[in-house]
N, C-alpha and C positions, 0 to 999 in steps of 0.2 A: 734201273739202268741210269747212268747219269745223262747229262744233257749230250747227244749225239749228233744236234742238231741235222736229222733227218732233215731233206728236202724232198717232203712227202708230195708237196705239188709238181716236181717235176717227175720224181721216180713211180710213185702210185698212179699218176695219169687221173684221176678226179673228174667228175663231170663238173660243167660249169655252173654254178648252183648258185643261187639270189638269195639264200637266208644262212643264215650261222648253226653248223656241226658242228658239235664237240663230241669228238669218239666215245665210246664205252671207255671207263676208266683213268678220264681225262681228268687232273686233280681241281679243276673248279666245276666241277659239274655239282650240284647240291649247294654253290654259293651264290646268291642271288643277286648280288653285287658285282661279280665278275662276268654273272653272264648278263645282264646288263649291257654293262659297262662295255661287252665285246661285242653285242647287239648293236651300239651305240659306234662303235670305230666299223665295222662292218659295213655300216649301210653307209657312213662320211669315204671311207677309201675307194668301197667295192660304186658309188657316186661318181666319185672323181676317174677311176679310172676310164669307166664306158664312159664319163663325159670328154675323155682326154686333157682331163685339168693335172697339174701337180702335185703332188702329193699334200694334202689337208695339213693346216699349221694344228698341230695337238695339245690342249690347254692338259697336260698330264698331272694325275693325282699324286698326292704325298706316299702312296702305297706303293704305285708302280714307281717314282722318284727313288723310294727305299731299293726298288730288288733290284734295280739300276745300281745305285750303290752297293750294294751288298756283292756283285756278280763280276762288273766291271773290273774292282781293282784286284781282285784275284786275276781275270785274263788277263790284262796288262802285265802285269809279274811275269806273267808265263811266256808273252810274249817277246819280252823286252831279250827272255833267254833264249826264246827256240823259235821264233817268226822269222821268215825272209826277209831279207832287206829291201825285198820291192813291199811288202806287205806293210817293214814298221816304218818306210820313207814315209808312206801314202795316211799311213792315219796319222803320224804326227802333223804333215801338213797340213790334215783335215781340220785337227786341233779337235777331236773325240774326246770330247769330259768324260771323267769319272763321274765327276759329282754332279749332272746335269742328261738327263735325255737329249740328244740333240734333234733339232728338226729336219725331216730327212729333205724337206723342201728347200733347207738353204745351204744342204749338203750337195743335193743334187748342182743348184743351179752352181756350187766347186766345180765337181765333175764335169758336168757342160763346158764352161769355159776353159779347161786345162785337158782332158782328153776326148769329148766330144759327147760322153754318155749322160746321159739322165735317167733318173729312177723315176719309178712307174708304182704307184700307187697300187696295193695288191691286198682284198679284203682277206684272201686265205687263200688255200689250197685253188690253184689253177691249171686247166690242162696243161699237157705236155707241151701240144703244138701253139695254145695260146700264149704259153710261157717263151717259148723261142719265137717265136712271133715278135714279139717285143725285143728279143735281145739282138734278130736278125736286124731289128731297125736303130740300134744301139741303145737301145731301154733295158733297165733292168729292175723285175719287179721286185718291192721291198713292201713287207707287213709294217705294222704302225704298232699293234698290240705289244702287253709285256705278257709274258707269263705268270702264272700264278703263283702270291706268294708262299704258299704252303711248302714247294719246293721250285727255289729260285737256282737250283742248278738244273732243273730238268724241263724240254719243253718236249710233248711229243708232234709238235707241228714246228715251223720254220715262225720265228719269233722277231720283235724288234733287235731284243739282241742278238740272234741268230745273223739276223741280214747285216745290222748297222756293224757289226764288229767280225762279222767272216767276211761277207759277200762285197762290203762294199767297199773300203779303203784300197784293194788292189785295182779298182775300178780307173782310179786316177794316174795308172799307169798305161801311157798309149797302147803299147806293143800285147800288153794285155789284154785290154780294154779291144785291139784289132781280132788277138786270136780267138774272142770269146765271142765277137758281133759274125766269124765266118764261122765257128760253132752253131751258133745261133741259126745262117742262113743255110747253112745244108741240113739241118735239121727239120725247117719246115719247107725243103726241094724236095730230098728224098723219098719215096714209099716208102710207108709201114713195110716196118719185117727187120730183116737180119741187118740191113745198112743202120734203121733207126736204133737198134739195139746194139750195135758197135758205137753209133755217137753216144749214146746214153753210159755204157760203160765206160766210154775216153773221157765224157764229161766229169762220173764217178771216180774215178782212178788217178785224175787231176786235177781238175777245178775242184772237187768239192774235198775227196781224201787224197793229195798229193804229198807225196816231201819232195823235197828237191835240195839239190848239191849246191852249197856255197862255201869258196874259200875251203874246200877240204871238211866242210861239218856238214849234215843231213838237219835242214831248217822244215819245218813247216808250209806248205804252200796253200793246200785246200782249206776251203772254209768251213765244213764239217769238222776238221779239227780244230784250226784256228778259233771257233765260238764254241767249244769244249772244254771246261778244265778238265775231266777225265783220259779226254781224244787224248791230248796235245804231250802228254807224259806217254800214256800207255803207246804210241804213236812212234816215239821215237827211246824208249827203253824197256817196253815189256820183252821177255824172253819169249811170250806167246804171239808175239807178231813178227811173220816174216816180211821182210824188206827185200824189194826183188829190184832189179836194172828195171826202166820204164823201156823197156820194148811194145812198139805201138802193134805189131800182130799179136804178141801174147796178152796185152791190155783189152783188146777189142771181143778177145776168144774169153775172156776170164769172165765168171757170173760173183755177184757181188751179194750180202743180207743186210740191208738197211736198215734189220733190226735188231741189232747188237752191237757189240765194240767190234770193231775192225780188227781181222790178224793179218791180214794179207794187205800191204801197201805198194805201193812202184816208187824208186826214185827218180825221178827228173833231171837230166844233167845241168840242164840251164831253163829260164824262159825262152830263149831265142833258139834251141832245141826242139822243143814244143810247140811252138807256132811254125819250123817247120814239118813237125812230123803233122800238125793239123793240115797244113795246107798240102801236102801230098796225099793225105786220107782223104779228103774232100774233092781234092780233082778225081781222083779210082770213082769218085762215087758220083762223077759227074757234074760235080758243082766248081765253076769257073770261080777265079779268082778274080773279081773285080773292084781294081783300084785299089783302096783303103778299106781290108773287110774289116 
């Protein structure tokens, strides 16, 4: 499967765990230097975050430098064609090298000053409600790790290029950046059950696999596909993917497989669309709109 950038810390629910997992069949398991190495970013991020520090300045190797290179300027290509224009404003602002890891520490403190948010230091997989937990406070948590070079198109966790090139350049768009922090807070208001598996779906169906309409063309908006070379074609021209109107009841009723290419997508009319259909699902569910979510 290629890189699908699964966000197995939000959708799998994980328990909160102090040491480093690597799944059955994880392609650095048997290298001794990767698992290291991820031992090593582990205990500095999963540090920082229970201390409430920033995200750890990372001295990265020539190895991880390379899959960085190697993975980047294929996305970028792809981007430059099928990304929304809130998506490619937000990273060239960012100034996101090709040819360089960027530190998410002085990426964040971008974010901070221009639409309010900060990223949040994330050793790996984190629960559900610890993960909206941070977002309800406008944090958004970001791994540090790279994948392993064996196969630099595929990760089956949520990766440095997972987060730094899906998840986070739309960050610096307010309105964004608003409807994902009252995502975030109805999330950790509601009761487990059918309300928490409606936002989980709304979350999957747009934040992470969305397209959305612009100028009359179906661009990319989620970050599952955005951090995909496979997604981001298959996405918007396989004959095996249907593309349906984003109707927020039939989004909420639709069940999703996180472990394969996507056939089923919703399109998006606009962002300004979407944060209101958020903010009217969230008041049904009892969660007030206060101020600036």
């Amino acid at each position: 499967m290629d890189q699908t950038a699964l966000d197995m810390d939000v959708y799998r629910n994980p328990p909160d765990i102090d040491r480093l997992e690597l799944e059955p069949g994880h392609p650095g398991l048997g290298d001794d230097g990767y698992i290291r190495r991820r031992h090593e970013l582990f205990a500095s991020c999963r540090a920082a975050r229970v201390g409430h520090q920033p995200p750890p300045l990372i001295d990265y190797t020539d190895e991880e430098e390379r899959i960085w290179r190697q993975v980047t300027p294929r996305l970028d290509e792809l981007h430059v064609r099928h990304a929304s224009g809130v998506y490619l404003r937000a990273k060239r602002e960012l100034k996101i090298s090709e040819d360089r890891i960027p530190q998410l520490r002085h990426l964040s403190g971008h974010l901070q000053q221009v639409s309010g948010m900060h990223l949040v230091p994330a050793e790996g997989p984190i629960p559900y409600r610890t993960f909206y937990s941070y977002i309800a406070e406008r944090g958004f948590p970001v791994t540090q790790f790279i994948r392993h070079g064996s196969k630099p198109e595929f990760t089956p966790e949520p990766d440095m290029i997972h987060d730094c090139l899906g998840h986070v350049p739309p960050l610096l768009n307010r309105d964004y950046a608003s409807l994902l922090t009252l995502i975030g807070r109805a999330a950790v208001t509601v009761p487990t059950g059918d309300k928490v598996l409606a936002l989980k779906r709304l979350s999957w169906f747009s934040i992470e696999f969305g397209l959305i309409e612009q100028e009359g063309e179906t661009k990319v908006f989620g970050a599952g596909i955005l951090s995909s070379i496979g997604e981001i074609p298959n996405s918007l021209f396989s004959p095996d993917v249907e593309r349906r109107p984003f109707r927020t009841t039939e989004v909420i009723e639709t069940d999703y497989d996180s472990s394969r290419m996507q056939d089923l997508l919703f399109v998006i009319p606009s962002l300004g669309f979407l944060r209101n259909e958020v903010e009217t699902l969230v008041q049904r569910f009892g969660v007030p709109l206060q101020g600036d979510a």
